[in-house]
C-alpha positions as a LaTeX table, in Angstrom:
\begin{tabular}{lrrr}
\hline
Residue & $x$ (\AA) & $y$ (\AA) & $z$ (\AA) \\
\hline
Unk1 & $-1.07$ & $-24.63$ & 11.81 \\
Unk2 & $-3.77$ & $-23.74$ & 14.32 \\
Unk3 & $-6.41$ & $-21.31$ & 14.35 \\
Unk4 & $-4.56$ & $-18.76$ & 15.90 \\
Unk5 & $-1.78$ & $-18.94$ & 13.76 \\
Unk6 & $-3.45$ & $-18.35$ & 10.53 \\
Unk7 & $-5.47$ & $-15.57$ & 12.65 \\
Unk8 & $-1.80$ & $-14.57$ & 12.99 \\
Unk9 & $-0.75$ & $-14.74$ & 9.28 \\
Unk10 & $-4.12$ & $-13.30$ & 8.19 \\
Unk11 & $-4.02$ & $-10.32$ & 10.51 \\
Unk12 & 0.05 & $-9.56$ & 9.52 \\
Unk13 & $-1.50$ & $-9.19$ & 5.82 \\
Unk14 & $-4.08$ & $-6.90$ & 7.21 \\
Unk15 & $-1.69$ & $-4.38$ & 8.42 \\
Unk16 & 0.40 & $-5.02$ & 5.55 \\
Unk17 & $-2.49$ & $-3.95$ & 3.32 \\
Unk18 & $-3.09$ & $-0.96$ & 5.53 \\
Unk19 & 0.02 & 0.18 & 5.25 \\
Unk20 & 0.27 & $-0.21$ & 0.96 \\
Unk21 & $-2.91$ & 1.87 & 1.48 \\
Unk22 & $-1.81$ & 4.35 & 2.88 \\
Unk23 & 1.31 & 4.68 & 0.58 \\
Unk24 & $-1.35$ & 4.56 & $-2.10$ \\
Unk25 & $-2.96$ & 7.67 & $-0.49$ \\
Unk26 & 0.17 & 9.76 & $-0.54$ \\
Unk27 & 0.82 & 9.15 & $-3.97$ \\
Unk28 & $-2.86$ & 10.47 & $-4.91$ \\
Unk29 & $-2.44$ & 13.23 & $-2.75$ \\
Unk30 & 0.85 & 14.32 & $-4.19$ \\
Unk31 & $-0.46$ & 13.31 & $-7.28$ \\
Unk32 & $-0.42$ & 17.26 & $-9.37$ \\
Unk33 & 2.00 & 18.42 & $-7.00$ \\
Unk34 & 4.58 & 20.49 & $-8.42$ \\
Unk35 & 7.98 & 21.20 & $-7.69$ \\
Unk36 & 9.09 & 24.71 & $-5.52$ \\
Unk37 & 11.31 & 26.20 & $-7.96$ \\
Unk38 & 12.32 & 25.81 & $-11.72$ \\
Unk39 & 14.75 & 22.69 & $-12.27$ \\
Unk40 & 13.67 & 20.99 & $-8.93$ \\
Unk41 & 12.03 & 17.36 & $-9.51$ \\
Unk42 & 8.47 & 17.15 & $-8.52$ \\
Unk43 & 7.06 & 14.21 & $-5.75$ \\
Unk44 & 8.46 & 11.31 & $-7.22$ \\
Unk45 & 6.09 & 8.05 & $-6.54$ \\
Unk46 & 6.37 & 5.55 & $-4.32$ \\
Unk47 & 6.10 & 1.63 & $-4.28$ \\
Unk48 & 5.68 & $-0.18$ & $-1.37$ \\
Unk49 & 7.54 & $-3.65$ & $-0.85$ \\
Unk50 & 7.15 & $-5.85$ & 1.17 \\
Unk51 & 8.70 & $-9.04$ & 3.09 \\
Unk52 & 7.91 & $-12.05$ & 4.84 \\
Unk53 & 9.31 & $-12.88$ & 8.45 \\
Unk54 & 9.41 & $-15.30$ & 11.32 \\
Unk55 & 6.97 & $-14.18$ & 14.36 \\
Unk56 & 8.68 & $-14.65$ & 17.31 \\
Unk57 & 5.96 & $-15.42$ & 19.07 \\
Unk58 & 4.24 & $-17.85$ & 17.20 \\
Unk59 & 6.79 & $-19.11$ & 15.15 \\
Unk60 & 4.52 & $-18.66$ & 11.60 \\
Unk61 & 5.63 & $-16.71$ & 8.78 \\
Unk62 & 4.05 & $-13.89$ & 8.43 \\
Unk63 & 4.37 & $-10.41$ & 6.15 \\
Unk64 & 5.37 & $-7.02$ & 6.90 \\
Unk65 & 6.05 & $-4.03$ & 4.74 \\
Unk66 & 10.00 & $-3.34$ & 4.07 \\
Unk67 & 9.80 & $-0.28$ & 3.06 \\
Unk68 & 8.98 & 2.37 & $-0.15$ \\
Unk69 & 10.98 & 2.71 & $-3.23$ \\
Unk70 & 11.20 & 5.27 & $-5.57$ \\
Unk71 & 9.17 & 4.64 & $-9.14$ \\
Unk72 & 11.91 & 5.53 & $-11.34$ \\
Unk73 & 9.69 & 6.56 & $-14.51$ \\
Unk74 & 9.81 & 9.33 & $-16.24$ \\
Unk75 & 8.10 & 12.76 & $-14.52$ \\
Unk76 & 5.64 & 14.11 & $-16.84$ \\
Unk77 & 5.25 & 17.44 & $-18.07$ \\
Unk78 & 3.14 & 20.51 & $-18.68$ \\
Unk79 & 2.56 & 23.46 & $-20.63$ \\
Unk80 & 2.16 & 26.36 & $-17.89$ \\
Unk81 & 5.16 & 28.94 & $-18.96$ \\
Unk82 & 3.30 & 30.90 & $-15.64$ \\
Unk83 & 4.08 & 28.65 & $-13.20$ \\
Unk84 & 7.15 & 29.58 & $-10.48$ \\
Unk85 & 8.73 & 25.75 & $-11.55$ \\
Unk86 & 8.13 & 26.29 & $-15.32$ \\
Unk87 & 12.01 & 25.60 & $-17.43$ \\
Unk88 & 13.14 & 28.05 & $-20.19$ \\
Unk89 & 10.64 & 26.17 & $-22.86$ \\
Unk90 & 7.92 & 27.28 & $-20.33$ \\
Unk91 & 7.01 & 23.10 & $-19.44$ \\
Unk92 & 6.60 & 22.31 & $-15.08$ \\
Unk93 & 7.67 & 18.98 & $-14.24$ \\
Unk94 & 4.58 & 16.84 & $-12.90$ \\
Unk95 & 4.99 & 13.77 & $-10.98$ \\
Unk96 & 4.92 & 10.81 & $-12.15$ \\
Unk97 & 2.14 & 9.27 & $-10.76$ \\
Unk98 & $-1.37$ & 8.28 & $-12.40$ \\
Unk99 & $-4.03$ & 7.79 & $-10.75$ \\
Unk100 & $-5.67$ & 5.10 & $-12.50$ \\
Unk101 & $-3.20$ & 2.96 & $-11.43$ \\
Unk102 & $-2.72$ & 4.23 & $-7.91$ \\
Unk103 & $-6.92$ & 3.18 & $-8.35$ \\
Unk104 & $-6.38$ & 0.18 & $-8.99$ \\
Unk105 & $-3.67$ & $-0.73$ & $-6.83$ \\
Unk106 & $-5.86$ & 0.39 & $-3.89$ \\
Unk107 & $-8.35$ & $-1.68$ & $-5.01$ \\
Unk108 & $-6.30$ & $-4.18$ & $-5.30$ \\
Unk109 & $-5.24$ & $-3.73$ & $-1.22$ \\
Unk110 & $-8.75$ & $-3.63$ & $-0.17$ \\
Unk111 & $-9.63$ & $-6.55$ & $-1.95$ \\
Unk112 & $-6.54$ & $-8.24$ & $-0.18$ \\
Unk113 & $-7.39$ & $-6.70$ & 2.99 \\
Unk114 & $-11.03$ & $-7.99$ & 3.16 \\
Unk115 & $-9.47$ & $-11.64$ & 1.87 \\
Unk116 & $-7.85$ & $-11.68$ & 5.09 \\
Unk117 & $-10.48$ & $-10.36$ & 7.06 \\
Unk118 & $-12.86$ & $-13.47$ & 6.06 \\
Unk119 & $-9.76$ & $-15.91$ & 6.72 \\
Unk120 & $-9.88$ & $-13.83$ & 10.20 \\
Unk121 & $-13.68$ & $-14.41$ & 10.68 \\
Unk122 & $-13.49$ & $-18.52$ & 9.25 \\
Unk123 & $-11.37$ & $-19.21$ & 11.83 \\
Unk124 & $-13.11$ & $-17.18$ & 14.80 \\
Unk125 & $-16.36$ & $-19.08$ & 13.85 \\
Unk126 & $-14.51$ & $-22.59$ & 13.57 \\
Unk127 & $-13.29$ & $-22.16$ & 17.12 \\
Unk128 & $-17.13$ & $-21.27$ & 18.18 \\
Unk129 & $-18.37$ & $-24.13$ & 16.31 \\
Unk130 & $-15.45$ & $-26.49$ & 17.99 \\
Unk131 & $-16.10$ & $-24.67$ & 21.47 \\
Unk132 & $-19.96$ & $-25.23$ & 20.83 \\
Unk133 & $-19.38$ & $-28.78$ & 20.21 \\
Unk134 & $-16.85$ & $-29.63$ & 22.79 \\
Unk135 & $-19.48$ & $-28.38$ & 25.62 \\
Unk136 & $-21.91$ & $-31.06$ & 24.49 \\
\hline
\end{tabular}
């Protein structure tokens, strides 16, 4: 593997990341959404997958994102007999997402994203180093 194929790899986990990030963001901005009418479910959370692939270019393996999936926990609920989406008992379904661990997932990106943003910048400054030294 050269340098520009782990720039390659590093830079496919980069938009990977970005992508799980932005996933992340929906799910905290949906996060006390409620449903439009009584019996309806609320936003139901989202988990991103992902999926590793052959470049065509390069010929590396490198990851994309597949897709979403739908968390399949439970919704949770609220008192609010008030609300338009309240049930007979008076309880609104809220989704099932918590933001702690939406929190920590996106920390957990970020911390992936900048790990392949050094990888990105190791290898740019080994090819100055080797283009320094090959002008000598």
């Amino acid at each position: 593997m050269d340098f520009h194929d782990s720039m390659t790899v590093a830079a496919s986990g980069m938009r990977a990341q970005t992508s799980r990030m932005r996933i992340i963001a929906e799910n905290l901005a949906n996060a006390n959404s409620t449903a439009a009418r009584a019996g309806e479910d609320p936003y139901r959370r989202q988990i991103p997958t992902f999926q590793a692939e052959l470049d065509q270019v390069t010929g590396v393996r490198i990851v994309r994102m597949g897709g979403t999936i739908a968390d399949r926990a439970e919704f949770r609920s609220q008192y609010n007999p008030g609300h338009p989406a309240a049930d007979e008992q008076g309880y609104v379904k809220l989704p099932n997402v918590n933001a702690l661990i939406e929190m920590m997932d996106m920390r957990e990106a970020q911390r992936s994203y900048e790990a392949n943003l050094n990888v990105i910048d190791a290898a740019r400054s080994m090819m100055a180093r080797t283009i320094d030294l090959l002008r000598r």
